[in-house]
TORVEXDO-148056 format. One record per residue: chain; y, x, z of N, C-alpha, C, O in turn. Coordinates in nm, 2 decimals, padded with zeros to 4 digits. Layout:
REM residues N
+-------+--------+--------+--------+--------+--------+--------+--------+--------+--------+--------+--------+--------+
! kette !    npy !    npx !    npz !   capy !   capx !   capz !    cpy !    cpx !    cpz !    opy !    opx !    opz !
+-------+--------+--------+--------+--------+--------+--------+--------+--------+--------+--------+--------+--------+
!     A !      Y !      X !      Z !      Y !      X !      Z !      Y !      X !      Z !      Y !      X !      Z !
...
+-------+--------+--------+--------+--------+--------+--------+--------+--------+--------+--------+--------+--------+
This chain:
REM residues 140
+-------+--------+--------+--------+--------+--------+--------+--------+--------+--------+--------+--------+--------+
! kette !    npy !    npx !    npz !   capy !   capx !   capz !    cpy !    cpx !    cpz !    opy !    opx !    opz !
+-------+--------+--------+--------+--------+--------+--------+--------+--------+--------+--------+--------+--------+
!     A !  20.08 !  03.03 !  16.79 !  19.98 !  02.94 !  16.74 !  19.84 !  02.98 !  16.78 !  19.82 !  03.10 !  16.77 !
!     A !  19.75 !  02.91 !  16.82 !  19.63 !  02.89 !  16.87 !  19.52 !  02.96 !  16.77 !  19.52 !  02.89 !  16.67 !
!     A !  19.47 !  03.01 !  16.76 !  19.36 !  03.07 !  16.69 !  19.25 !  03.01 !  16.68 !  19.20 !  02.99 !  16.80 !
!     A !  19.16 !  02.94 !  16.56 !  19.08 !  02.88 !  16.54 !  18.96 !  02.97 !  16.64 !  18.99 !  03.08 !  16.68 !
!     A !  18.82 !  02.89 !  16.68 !  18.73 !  02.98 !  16.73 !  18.67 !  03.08 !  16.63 !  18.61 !  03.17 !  16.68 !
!     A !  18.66 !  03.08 !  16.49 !  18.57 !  03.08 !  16.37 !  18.66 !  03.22 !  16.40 !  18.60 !  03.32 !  16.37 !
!     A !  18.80 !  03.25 !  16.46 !  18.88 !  03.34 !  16.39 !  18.88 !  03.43 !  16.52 !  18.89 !  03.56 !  16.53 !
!     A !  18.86 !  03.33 !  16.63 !  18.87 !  03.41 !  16.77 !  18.75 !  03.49 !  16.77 !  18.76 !  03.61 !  16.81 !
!     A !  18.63 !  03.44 !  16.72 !  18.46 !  03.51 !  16.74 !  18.52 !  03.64 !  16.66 !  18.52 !  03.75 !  16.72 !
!     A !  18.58 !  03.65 !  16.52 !  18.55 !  03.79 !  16.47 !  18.64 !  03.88 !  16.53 !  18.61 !  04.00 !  16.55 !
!     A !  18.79 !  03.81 !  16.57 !  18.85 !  03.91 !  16.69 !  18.76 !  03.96 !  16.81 !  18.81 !  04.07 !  16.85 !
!     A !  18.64 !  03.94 !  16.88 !  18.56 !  03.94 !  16.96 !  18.49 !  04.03 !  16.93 !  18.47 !  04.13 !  17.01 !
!     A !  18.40 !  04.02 !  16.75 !  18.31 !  04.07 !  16.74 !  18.36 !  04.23 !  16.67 !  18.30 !  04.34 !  16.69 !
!     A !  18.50 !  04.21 !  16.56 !  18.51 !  04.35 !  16.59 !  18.56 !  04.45 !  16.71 !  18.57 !  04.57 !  16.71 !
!     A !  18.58 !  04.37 !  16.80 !  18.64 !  04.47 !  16.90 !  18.48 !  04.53 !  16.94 !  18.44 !  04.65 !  16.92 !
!     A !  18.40 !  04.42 !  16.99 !  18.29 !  04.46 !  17.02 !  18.20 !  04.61 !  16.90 !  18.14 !  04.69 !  16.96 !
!     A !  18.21 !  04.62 !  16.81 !  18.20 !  04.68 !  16.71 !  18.28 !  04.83 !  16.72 !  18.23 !  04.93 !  16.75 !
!     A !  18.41 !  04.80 !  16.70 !  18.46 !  04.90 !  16.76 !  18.44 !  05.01 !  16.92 !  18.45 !  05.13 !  16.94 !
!     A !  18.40 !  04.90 !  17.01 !  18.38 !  04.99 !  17.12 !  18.26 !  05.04 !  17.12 !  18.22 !  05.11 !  17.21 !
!     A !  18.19 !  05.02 !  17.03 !  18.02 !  05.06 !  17.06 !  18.01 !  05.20 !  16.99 !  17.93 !  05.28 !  17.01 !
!     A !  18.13 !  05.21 !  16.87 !  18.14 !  05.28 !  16.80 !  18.23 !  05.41 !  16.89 !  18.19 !  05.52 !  16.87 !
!     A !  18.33 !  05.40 !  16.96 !  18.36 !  05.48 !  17.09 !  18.24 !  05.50 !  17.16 !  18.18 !  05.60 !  17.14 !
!     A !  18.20 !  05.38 !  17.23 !  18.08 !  05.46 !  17.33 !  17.98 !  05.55 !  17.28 !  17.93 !  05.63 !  17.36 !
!     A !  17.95 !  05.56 !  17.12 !  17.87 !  05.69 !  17.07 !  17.90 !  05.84 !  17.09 !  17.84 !  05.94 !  17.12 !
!     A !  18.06 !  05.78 !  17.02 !  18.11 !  05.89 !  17.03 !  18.11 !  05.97 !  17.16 !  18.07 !  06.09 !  17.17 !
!     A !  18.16 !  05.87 !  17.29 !  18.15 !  05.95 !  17.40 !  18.00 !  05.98 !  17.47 !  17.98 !  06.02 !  17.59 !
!     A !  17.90 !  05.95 !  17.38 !  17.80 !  05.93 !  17.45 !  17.72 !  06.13 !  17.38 !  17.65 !  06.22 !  17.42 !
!     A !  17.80 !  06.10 !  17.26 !  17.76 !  06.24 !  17.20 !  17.88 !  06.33 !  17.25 !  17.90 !  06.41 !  17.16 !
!     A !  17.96 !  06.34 !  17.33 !  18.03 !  06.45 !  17.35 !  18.03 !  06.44 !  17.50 !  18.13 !  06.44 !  17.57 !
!     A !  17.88 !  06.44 !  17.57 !  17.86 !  06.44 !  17.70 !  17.91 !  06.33 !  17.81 !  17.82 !  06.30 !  17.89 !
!     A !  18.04 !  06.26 !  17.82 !  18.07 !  06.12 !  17.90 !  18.00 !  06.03 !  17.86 !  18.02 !  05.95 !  17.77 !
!     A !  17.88 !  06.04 !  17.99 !  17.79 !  05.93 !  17.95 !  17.85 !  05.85 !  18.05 !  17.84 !  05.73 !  18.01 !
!     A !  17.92 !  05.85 !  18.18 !  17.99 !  05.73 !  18.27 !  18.08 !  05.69 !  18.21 !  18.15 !  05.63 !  18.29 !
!     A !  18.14 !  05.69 !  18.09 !  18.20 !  05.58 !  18.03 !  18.15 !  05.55 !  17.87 !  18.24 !  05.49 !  17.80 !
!     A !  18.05 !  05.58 !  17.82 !  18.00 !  05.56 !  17.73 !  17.88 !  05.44 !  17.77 !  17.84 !  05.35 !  17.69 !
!     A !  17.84 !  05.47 !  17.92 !  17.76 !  05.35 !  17.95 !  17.84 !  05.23 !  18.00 !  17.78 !  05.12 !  17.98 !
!     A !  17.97 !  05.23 !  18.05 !  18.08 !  05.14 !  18.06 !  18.07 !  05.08 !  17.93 !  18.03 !  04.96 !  17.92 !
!     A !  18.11 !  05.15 !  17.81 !  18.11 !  05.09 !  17.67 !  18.05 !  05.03 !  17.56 !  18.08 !  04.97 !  17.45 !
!     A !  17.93 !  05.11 !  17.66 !  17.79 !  05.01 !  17.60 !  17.81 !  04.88 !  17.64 !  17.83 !  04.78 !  17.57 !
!     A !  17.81 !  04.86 !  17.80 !  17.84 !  04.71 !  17.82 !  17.91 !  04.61 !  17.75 !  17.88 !  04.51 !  17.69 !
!     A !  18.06 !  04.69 !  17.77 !  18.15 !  04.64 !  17.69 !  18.11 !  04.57 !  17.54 !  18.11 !  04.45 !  17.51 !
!     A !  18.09 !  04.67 !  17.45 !  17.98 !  04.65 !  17.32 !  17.93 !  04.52 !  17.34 !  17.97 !  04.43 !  17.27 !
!     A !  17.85 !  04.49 !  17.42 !  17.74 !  04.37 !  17.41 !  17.79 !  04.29 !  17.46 !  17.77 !  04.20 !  17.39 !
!     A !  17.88 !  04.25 !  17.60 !  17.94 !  04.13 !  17.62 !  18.03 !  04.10 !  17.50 !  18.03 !  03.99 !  17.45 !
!     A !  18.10 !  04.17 !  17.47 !  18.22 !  04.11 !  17.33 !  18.15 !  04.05 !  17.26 !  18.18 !  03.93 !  17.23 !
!     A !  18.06 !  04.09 !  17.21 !  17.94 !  04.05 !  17.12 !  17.93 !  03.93 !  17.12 !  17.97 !  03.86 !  17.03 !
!     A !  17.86 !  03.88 !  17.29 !  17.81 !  03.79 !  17.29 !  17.86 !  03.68 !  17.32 !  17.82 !  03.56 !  17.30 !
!     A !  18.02 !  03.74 !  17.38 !  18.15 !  03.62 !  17.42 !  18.17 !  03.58 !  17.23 !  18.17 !  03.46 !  17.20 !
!     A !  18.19 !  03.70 !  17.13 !  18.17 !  03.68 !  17.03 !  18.09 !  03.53 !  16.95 !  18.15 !  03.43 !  16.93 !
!     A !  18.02 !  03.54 !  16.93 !  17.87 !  03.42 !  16.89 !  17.92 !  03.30 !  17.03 !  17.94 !  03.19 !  16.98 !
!     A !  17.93 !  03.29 !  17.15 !  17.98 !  03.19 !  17.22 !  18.13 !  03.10 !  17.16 !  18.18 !  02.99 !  17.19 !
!     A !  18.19 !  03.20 !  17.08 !  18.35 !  03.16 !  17.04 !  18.27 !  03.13 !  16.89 !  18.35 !  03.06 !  16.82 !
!     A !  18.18 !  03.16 !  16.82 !  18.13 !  03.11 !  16.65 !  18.07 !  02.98 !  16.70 !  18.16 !  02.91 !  16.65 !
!     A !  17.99 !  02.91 !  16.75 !  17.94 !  02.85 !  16.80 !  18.01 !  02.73 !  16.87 !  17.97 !  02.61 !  16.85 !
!     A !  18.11 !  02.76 !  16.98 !  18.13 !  02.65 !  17.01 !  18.32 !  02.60 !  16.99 !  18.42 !  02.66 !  16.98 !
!     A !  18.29 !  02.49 !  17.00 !  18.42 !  02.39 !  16.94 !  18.56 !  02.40 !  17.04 !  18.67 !  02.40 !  17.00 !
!     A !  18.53 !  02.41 !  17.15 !  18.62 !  02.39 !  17.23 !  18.73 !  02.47 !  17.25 !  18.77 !  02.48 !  17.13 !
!     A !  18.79 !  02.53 !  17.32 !  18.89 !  02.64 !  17.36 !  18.87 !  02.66 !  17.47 !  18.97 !  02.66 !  17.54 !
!     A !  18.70 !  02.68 !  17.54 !  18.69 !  02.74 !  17.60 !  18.71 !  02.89 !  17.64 !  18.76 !  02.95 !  17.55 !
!     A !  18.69 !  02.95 !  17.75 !  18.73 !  03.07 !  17.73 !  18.62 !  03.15 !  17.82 !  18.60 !  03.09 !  17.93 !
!     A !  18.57 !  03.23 !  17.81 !  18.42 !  03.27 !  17.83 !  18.47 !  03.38 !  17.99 !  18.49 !  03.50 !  17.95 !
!     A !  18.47 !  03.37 !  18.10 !  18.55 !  03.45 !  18.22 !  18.41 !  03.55 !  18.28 !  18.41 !  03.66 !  18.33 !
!     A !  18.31 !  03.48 !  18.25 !  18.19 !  03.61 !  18.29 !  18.16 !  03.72 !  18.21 !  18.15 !  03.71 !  18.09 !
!     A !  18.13 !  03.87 !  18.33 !  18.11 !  04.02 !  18.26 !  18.00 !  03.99 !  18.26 !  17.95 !  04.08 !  18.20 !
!     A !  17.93 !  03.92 !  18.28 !  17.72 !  03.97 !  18.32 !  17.67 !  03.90 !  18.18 !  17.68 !  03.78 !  18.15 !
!     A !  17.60 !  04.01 !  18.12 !  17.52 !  04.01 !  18.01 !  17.38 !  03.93 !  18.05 !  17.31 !  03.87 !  17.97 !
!     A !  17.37 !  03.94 !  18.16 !  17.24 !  03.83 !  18.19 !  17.32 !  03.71 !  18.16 !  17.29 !  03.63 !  18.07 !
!     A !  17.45 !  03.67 !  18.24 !  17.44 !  03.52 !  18.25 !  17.50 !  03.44 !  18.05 !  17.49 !  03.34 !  17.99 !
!     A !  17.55 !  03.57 !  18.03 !  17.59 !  03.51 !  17.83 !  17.47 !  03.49 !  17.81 !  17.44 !  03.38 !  17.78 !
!     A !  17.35 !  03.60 !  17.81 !  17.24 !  03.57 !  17.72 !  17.18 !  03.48 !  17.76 !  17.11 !  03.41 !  17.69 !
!     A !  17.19 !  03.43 !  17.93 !  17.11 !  03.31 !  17.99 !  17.20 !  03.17 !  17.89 !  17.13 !  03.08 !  17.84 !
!     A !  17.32 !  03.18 !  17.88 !  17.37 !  03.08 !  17.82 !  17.33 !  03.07 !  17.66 !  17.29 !  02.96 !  17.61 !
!     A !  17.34 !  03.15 !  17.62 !  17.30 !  03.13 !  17.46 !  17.17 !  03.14 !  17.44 !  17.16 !  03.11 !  17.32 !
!     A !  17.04 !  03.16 !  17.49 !  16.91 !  03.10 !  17.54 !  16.90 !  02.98 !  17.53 !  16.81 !  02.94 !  17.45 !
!     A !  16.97 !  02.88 !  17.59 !  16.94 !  02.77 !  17.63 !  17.00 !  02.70 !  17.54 !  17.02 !  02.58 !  17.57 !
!     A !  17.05 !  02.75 !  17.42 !  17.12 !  02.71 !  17.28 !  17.01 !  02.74 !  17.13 !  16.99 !  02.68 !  17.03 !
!     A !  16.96 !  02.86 !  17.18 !  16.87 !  02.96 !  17.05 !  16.81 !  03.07 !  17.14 !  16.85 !  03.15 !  17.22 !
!     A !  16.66 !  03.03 !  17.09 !  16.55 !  03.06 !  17.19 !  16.59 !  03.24 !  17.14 !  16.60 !  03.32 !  17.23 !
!     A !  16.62 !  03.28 !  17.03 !  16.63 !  03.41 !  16.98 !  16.70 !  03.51 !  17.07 !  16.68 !  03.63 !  17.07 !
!     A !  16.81 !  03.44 !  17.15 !  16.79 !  03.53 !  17.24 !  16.76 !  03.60 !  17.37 !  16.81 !  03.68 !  17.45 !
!     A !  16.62 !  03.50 !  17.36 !  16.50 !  03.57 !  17.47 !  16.46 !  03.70 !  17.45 !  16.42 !  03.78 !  17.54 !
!     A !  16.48 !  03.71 !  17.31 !  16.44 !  03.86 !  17.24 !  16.53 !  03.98 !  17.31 !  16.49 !  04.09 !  17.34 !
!     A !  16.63 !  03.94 !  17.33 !  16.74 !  04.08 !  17.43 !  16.73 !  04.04 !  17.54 !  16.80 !  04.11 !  17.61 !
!     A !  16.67 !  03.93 !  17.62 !  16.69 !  03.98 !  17.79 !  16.69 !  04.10 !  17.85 !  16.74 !  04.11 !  17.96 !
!     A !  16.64 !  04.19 !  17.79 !  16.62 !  04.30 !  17.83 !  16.80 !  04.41 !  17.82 !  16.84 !  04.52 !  17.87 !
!     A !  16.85 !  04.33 !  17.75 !  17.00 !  04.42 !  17.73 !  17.07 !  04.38 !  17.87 !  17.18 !  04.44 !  17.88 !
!     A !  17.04 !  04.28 !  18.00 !  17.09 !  04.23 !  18.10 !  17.07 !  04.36 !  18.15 !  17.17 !  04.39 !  18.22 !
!     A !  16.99 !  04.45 !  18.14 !  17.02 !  04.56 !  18.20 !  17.16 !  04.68 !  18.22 !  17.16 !  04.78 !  18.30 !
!     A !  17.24 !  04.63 !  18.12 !  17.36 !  04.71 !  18.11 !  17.42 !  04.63 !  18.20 !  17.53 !  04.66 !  18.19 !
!     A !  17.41 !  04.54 !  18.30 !  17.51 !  04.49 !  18.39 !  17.51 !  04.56 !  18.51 !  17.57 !  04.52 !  18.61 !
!     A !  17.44 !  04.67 !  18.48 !  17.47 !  04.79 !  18.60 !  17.53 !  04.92 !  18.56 !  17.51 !  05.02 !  18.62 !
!     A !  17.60 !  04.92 !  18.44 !  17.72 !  05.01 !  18.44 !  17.82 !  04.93 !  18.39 !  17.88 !  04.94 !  18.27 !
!     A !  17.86 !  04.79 !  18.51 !  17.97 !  04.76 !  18.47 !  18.09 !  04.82 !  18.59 !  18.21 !  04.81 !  18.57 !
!     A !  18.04 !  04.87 !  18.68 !  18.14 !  04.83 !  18.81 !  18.09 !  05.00 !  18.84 !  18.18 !  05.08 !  18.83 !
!     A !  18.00 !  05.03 !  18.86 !  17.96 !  05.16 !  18.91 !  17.97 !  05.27 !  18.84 !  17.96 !  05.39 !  18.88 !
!     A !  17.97 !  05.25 !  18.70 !  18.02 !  05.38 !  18.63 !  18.19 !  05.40 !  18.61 !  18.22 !  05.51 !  18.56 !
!     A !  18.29 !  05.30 !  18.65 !  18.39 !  05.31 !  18.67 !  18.48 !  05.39 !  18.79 !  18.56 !  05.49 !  18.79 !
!     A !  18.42 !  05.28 !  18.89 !  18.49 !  05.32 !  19.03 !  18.42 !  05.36 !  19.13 !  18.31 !  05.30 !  19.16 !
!     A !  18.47 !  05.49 !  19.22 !  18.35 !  05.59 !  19.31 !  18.31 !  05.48 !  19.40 !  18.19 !  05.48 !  19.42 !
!     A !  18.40 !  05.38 !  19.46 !  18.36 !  05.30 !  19.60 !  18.26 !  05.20 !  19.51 !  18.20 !  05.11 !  19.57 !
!     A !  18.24 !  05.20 !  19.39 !  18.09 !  05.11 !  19.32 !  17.97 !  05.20 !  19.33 !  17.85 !  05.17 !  19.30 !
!     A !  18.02 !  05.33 !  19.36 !  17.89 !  05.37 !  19.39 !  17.86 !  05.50 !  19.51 !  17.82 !  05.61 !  19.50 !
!     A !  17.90 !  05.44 !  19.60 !  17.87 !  05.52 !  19.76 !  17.83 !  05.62 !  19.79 !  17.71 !  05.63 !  19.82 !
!     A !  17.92 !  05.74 !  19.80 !  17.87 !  05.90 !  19.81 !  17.87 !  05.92 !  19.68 !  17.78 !  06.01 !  19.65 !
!     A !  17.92 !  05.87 !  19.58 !  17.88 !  05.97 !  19.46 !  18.02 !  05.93 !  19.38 !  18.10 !  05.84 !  19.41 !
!     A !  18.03 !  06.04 !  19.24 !  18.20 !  06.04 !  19.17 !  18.11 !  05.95 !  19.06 !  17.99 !  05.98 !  19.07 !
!     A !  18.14 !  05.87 !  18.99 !  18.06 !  05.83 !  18.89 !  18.09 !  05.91 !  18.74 !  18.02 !  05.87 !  18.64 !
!     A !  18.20 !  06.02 !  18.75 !  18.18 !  06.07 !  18.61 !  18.09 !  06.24 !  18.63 !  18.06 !  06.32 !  18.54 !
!     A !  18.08 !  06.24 !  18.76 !  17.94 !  06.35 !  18.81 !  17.80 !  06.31 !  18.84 !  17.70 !  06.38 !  18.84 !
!     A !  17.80 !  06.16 !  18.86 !  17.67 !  06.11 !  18.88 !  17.62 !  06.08 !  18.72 !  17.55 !  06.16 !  18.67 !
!     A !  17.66 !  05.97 !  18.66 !  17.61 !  05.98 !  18.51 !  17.58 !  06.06 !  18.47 !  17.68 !  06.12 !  18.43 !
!     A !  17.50 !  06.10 !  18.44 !  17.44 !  06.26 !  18.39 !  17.32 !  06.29 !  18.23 !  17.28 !  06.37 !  18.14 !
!     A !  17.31 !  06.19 !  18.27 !  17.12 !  06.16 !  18.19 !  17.18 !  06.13 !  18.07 !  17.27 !  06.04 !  18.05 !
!     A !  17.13 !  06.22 !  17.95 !  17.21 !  06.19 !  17.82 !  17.06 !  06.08 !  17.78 !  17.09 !  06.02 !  17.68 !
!     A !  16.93 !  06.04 !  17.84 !  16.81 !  05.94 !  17.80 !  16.90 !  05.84 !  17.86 !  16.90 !  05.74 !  17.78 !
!     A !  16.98 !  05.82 !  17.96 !  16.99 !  05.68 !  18.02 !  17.10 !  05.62 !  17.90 !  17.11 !  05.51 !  17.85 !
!     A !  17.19 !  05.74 !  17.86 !  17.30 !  05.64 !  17.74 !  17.26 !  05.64 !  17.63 !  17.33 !  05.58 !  17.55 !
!     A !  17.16 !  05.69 !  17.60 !  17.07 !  05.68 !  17.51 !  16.95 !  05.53 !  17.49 !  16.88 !  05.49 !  17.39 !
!     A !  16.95 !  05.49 !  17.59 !  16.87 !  05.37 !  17.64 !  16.99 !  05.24 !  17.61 !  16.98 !  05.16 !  17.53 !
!     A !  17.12 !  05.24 !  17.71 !  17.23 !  05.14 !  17.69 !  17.23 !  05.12 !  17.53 !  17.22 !  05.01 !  17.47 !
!     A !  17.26 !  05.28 !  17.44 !  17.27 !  05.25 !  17.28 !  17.20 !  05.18 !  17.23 !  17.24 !  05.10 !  17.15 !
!     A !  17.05 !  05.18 !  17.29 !  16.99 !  05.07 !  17.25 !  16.98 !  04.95 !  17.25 !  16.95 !  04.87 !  17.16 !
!     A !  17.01 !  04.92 !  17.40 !  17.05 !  04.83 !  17.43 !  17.17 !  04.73 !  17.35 !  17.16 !  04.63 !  17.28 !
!     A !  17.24 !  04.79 !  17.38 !  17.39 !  04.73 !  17.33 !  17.33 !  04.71 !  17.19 !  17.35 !  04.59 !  17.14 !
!     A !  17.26 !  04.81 !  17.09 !  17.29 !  04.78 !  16.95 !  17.20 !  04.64 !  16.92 !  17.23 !  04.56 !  16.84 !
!     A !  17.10 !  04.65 !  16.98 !  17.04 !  04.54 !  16.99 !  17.15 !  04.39 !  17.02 !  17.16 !  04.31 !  16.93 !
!     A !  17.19 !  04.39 !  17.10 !  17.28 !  04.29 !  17.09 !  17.36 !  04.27 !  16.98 !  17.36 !  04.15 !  16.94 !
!     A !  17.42 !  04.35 !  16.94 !  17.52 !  04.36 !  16.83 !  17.45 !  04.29 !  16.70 !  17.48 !  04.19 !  16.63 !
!     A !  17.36 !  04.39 !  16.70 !  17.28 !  04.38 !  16.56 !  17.19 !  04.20 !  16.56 !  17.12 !  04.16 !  16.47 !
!     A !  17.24 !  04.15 !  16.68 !  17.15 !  04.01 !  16.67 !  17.26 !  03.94 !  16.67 !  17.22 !  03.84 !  16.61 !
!     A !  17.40 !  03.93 !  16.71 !  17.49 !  03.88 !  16.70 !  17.56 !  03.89 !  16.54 !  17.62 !  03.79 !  16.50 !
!     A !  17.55 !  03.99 !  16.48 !  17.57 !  04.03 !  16.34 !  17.52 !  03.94 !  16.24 !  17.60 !  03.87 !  16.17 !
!     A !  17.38 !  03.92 !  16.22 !  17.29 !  03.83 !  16.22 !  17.32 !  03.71 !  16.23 !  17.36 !  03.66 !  16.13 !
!     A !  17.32 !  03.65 !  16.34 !  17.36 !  03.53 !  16.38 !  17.52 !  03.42 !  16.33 !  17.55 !  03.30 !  16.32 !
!     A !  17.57 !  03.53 !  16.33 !  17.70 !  03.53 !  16.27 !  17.74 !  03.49 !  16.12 !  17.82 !  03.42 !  16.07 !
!     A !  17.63 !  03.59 !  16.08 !  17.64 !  03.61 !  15.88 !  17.75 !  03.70 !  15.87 !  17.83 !  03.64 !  15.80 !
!     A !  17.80 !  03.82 !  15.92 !  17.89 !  03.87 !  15.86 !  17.84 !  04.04 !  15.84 !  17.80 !  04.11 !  15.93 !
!     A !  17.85 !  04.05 !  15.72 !  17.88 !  04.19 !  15.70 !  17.95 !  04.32 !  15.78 !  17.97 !  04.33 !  15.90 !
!     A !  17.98 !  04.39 !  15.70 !  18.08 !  04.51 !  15.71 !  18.23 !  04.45 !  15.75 !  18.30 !  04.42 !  15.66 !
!     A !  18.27 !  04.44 !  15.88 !  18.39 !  04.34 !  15.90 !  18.47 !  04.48 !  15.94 !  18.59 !  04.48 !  15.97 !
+-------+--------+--------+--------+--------+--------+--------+--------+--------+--------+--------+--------+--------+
């Protein structure tokens, strides 16, 4: 049976919740090349999240890029002009994963900078915390 959207967004929104809540952890126990992976993650769920609260159809949301969700939900609710800036996690979607995304280098030796996953947390939580918001839901 088909899943209402109202029911599909919080399947969305806790997973998203969940992973952000991983990416800390790995982000405090040194793996920052997959804690910045899960920052992304974090914020697109999020935002496929609020695209499945919002809309009627049984669409199904197929883009990774945090620019083009927030580009789409912009042109819905000016509010989130306020995170364009979280489009920045769309560069540890592919290159903190796999070495041939990032040329001459291992990506769990090149991530290094505990400031840089320290920056995605912000990122990402910003997302979250506006989709939270947006949402009306508490402690889910």
């Amino acid at each position: 049976m088909k899943k209402s959207n109202l029911e599909e967004a919080k399947r969305w929104f806790i997973h998203a919740l969940d992973e952000f809540s991983d990416a800390c952890e790995l982000k405090n126990r040194g793996r920052f090349y997959l804690a910045l992976f899960h920052f992304q993650q974090s914020a697109e769920k999020a935002l496929k999240a609020y695209l499945y609260h919002i809309t009627s159809s049984e669409e199904s949301f197929f883009t990774h890029s945090i620019y083009e969700l927030i580009e789409m939900l912009s042109a819905q609710d000016i509010d989130f002009k306020k995170i364009e800036n979280a489009s920045k996690l769309d560069k540890y979607y592919i290159p903190t994963r796999y070495p041939n995304g990032l040329p001459g280098g291992v990506p769990s030796r090149f991530f290094k900078d505990p400031k840089e996953a320290e920056e995605a947390m912000g990122l990402a939580k910003m997302v979250v915390e506006l989709v939270k918001e947006k949402m009306g839901v508490g402690d889910v």
